[in-house]
Structures are given as C-alpha cells and as structure tokens.
C-alpha positions in Angstrom: 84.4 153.7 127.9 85.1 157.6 128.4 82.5 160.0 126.2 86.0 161.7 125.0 87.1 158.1 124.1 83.6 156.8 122.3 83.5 160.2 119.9 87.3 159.2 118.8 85.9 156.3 118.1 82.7 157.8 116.3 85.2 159.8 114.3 86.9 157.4 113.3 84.2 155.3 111.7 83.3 158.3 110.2 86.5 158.4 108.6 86.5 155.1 107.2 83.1 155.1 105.7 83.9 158.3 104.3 86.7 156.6 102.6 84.3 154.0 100.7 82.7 156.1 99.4 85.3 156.9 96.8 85.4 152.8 95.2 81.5 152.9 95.9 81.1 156.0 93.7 84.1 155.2 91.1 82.6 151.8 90.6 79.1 153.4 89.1 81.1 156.1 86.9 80.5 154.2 83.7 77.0 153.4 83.8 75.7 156.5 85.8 76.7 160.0 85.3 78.0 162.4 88.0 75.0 164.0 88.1 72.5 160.8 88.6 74.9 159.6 91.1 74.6 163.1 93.7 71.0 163.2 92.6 70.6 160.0 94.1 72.3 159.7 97.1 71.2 163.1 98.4 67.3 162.8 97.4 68.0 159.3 99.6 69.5 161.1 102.5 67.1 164.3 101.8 63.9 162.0 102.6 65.6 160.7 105.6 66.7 163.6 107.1 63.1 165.7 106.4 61.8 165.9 109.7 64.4 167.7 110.8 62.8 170.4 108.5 59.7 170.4 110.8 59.3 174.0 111.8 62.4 175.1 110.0 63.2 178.9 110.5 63.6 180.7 107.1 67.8 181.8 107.9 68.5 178.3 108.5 66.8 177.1 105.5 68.6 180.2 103.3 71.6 179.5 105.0 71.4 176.1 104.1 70.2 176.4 100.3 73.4 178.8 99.6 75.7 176.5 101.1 73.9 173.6 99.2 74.4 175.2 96.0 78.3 175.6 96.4 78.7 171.5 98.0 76.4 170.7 94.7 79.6 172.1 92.6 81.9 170.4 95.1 80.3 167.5 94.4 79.5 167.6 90.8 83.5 168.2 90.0 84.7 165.2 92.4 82.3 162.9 90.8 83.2 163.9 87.3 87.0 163.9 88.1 86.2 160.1 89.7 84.8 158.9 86.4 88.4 159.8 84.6 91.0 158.5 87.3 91.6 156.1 89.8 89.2 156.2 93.6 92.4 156.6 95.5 94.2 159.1 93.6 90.9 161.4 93.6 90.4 161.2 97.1 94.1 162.2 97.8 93.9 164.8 95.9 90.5 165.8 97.1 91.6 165.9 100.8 94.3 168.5 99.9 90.7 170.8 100.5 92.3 171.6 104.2 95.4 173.8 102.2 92.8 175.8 100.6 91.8 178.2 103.6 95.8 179.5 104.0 96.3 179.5 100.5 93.5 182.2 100.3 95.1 183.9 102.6 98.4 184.1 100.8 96.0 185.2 97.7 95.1 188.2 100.3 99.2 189.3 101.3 98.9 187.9 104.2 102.3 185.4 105.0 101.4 182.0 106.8 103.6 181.1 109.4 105.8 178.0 109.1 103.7 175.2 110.2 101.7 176.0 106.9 104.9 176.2 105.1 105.5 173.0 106.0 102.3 172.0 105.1 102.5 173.2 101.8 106.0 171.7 100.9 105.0 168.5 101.9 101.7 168.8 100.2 103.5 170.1 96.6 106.0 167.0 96.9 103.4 164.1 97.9 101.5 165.5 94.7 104.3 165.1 92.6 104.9 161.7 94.2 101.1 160.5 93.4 101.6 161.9 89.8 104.9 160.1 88.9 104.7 157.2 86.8 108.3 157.5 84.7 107.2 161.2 83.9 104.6 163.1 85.7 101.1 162.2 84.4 98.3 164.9 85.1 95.1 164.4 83.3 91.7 166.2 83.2 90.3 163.8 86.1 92.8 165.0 88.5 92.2 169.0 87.3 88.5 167.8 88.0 89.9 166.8 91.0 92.0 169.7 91.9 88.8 172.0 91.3 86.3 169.5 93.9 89.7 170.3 96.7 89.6 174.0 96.1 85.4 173.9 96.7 85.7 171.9 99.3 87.7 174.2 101.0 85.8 176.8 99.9 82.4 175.5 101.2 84.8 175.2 104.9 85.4 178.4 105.0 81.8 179.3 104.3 80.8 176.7 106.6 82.7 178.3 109.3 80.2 181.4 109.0 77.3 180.2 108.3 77.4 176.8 111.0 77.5 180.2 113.7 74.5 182.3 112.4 72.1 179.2 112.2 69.8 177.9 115.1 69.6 174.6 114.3 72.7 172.6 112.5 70.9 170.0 111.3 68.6 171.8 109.6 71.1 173.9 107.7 73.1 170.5 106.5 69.1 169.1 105.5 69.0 172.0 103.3 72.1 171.6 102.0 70.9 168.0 101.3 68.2 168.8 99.4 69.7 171.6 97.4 72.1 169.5 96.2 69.5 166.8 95.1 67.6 169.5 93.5 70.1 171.2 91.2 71.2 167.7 90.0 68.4 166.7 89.0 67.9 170.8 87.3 71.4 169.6 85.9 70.5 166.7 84.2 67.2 168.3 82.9 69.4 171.2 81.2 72.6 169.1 80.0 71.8 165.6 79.9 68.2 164.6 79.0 68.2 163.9 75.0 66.8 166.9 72.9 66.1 167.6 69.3 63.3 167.5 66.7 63.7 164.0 65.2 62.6 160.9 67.7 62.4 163.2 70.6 59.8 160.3 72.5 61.8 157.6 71.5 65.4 159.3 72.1 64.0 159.9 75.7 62.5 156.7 76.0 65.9 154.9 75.6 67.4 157.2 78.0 65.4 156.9 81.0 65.6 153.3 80.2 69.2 153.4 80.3 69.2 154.9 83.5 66.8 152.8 85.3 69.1 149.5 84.1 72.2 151.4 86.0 70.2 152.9 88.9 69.0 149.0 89.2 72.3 147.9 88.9 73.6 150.0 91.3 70.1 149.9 94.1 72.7 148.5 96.6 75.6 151.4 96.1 73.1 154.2 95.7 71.5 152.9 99.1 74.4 153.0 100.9 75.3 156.3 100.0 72.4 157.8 100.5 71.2 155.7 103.5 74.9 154.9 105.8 77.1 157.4 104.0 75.2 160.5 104.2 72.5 160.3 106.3 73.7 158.6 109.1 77.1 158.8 109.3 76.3 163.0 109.3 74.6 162.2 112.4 77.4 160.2 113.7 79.4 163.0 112.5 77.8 165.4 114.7 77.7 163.5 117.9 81.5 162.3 117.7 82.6 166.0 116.9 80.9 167.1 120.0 82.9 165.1 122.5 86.4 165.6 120.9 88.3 168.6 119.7 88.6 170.3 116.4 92.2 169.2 116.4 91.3 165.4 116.9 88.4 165.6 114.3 90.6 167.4 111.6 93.9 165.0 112.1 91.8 161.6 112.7 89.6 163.2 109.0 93.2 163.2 107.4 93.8 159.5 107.2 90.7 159.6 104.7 92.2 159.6 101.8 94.0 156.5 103.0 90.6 154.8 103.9 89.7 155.4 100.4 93.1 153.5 99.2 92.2 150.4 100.9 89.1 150.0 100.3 89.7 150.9 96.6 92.3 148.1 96.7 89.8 145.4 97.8 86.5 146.7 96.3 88.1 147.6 92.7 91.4 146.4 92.6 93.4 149.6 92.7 97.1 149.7 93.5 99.8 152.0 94.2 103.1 151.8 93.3 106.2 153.3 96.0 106.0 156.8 94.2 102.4 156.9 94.9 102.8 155.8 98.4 105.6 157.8 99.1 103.2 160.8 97.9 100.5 159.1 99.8 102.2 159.6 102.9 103.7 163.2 102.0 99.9 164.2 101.8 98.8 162.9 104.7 101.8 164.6 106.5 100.9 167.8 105.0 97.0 167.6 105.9 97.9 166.7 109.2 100.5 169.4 109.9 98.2 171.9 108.4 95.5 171.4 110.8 97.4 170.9 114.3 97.1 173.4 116.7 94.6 175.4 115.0 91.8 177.4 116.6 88.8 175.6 117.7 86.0 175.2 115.0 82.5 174.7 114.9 81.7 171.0 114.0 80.2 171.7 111.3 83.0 173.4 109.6 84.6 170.1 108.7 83.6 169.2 105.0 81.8 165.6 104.7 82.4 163.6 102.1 
C-alpha cells in the first residue's frame, strides 16, 4: 500500500476514535465532573508522552504551556456542555470550530469570499436543523457547546503560529498535555473540593471517596482516553498528517462529528430524528466546504479532540 494511501488511512482512524470519545466522555458526566474527567485523561497521556520532554528547550515548553492553558478552557466548556446534552449533538456542534478562523475575520472588515459564504449558510441551517424538535430547542449545554467550537478554533489559529516557532512538535503538544492536567486539577482544588468550618475532614473525606467510586467505575473509559485517545492516536495523528495534505486531513476530520453519532447510538443509545440528520448533514457540508482548497497548514494546526 502507497505511504499517501496508509496516512488516509491513519487519518481516518483518527477520525473515528476521535468520534468515541464523545459517548466515552458523556457516559461518565454524572458521576465525574468535567474537571476530574480532563484531569484524568491528560495526567494519563502526560506520563506517557514524558520522555519526549527529555532535553526540552524552554520556547517549546512556553509555547506549549500557553497553548495548554487555552485547550484546558476548550476542554473544560465541551465537557461541561457534554454533561447537559446529548454526545452527538455536542460534537456537531463542537466541529463547527473550523467556521471560527473566517468568522474572525469578518469581525476584522475583511469579506470572505463565497466558498465561506457557503459554508456559513449551510452551517446556520444544519444548526437550526439539529435544534428543531417542533420549536427550536437551545439549552445551556449547547451555549457550553457553542463556547468549546469558538476555542477550538481559537486554539487553531494559535496553533498555526506557534506549531512554526517550535523545534520540536511533540514537545509543544506534551506541554500542552500536561498544562491541561495541571490546571484541572488547580480547578478542582479552587471550585470543587468541599470547604467550610463545620466537618471540614469529614466533608472531604466523603468527597474524595465519591470520586474514587467513579474514577473506579470508570478505570476502563478514563484508560482509554488517556491511553488510545490521546496519547497514541496524537502520534498516529502526526504520522498520517505527514503523508497527506492539509486538504485531505481537514475534510476526512469533518466526518467526526458523524463518528461521534454512531458510536453514541450503539454505546448510549442516542438517536436522531430527520431534522437532526438533515442538520447533521448540512454541518458536515458546511465543514467540508469551509476547508477545501485552503492553503496548506502545519499538521499540527488541526485541533484534536
């Protein structure tokens, strides 16, 4: 088989692993918070990833620890958002993050030119498709949502300059690893561990006890984030994105929302009605259109998931 040929293929794996990881998440959401769950999966990936650390140069590590801290917030609002709505409708929404680059620049005066037009009709009208059910239902999961798309494509566009001014790639996405770990768990030591001046002990007692019952609970899910979903499927990532075109990466990485559908469907039970598949499709129309025939990128300016 070609090299062009196998990193399709790599890509597409990539794809579809990146789409379970939408039920795998959702189905922990009401045991473990956000914050437990990205804690978690990234100190997992963090400890695999470490020696790629070894003799890290100090702009690849501060490269890496500001884009960590933006893909912590990217991550912290899809998770939340995942807790309040269905898998499949957050990643659908979440994967209109490839609209947010040319929306900026509309922000800025500066006109798109019709294939982004396009892009951003069909995008409006599959996201009114997703959100009909009789009347159009928007709730604070899909804002959450909303938020996680617009800091996704935020963190590309970032990515963009900072994946060029680094020596080493994999060290900058380690650091963004770790950062991420590491201001979850700041997160849950500010907003979430019990405080006050009656039963302090035993209020945090119960609570790490809580947690270890759903980390338990979970070992396998959290594993396979941590373990397939992040730390090696970034590796995968990499190599497949070297032997195929921004172009093929970005349009084959558009069909994950619809990974996340299916595998929602069998893992949770998830459906979608013909409005939501309609709107499915609409999406994944826009995405797609948005990102053919764009300039090359680096490879590591496409956002994981």
């Amino acid at each position: 088989m070609p090299q062009h040929a196998r990193g399709i293929l790599a890509l597409l794996v990539v794809t579809i692993v990146w789409g379970t990881t939408f039920p795998a998440m959702k189905d922990m959401t009401d045991n473990l918070s956000a914050n437990w769950i990205v804690v978690s999966r990234f100190a997992i990936a963090g400890l695999l990833l470490s020696p790629f650390l070894w003799r890290a140069k100090w702009r690849d590590l501060h490269y890496g620890f500001l884009a960590g801290v933006l893909l912590f917030f990217c991550y912290l609002t899809q998770v939340e958002g995942l807790s309040l709505t269905s898998s499949n409708r957050n990643a659908f929404i979440c994967g209109l993050n490839v609209l947010v680059v040319p929306l900026l620049g509309i922000a800025m005066g500066k006109w798109p030119d019709k294939r982004i037009v396009l892009a951003l009709l069909l995008a409006v009208g599959g996201l009114a498709a997703l959100c009909w059910d009789g009347s159009f239902s928007w709730g604070r999961g899909d804002s959450l949502a909303l938020a996680a798309a617009f800091l996704f494509g935020l963190y590309i566009k970032v990515m963009e300059q900072f994946s060029r001014k680094v020596d080493r790639l994999m060290t900058l996405t380690v650091a963004q690893i770790w950062t991420v770990a590491v201001f979850a768990g700041l997160w849950i030591l500010l907003r979430e561990v019990p405080r006050g001046v009656i039963d302090v002990q035993h209020d945090v007692s119960d609570y790490y006890n809580y947690i270890w019952q759903g980390l338990m609970t979970y070992k396998w899910n959290l594993a396979y984030l941590g373990v397939i979903a992040t730390a090696a499927i970034i590796s995968l990532q990499t190599w497949g994105q070297s032997h195929a075109s921004a172009n093929e990466a970005a349009v084959i990485y558009a069909f994950e929302p619809a990974s996340a559908a299916i595998f929602g469907y069998f893992w949770l039970g998830e459906t979608m009605g013909v409005m939501q598949l309609l709107g499915a499709a609409l999406l994944i129309s826009g995405m797609i259109v948005s990102q053919w025939n764009t300039p090359e990128r680096p490879a590591s300016a496409l956002v994981p998931e």
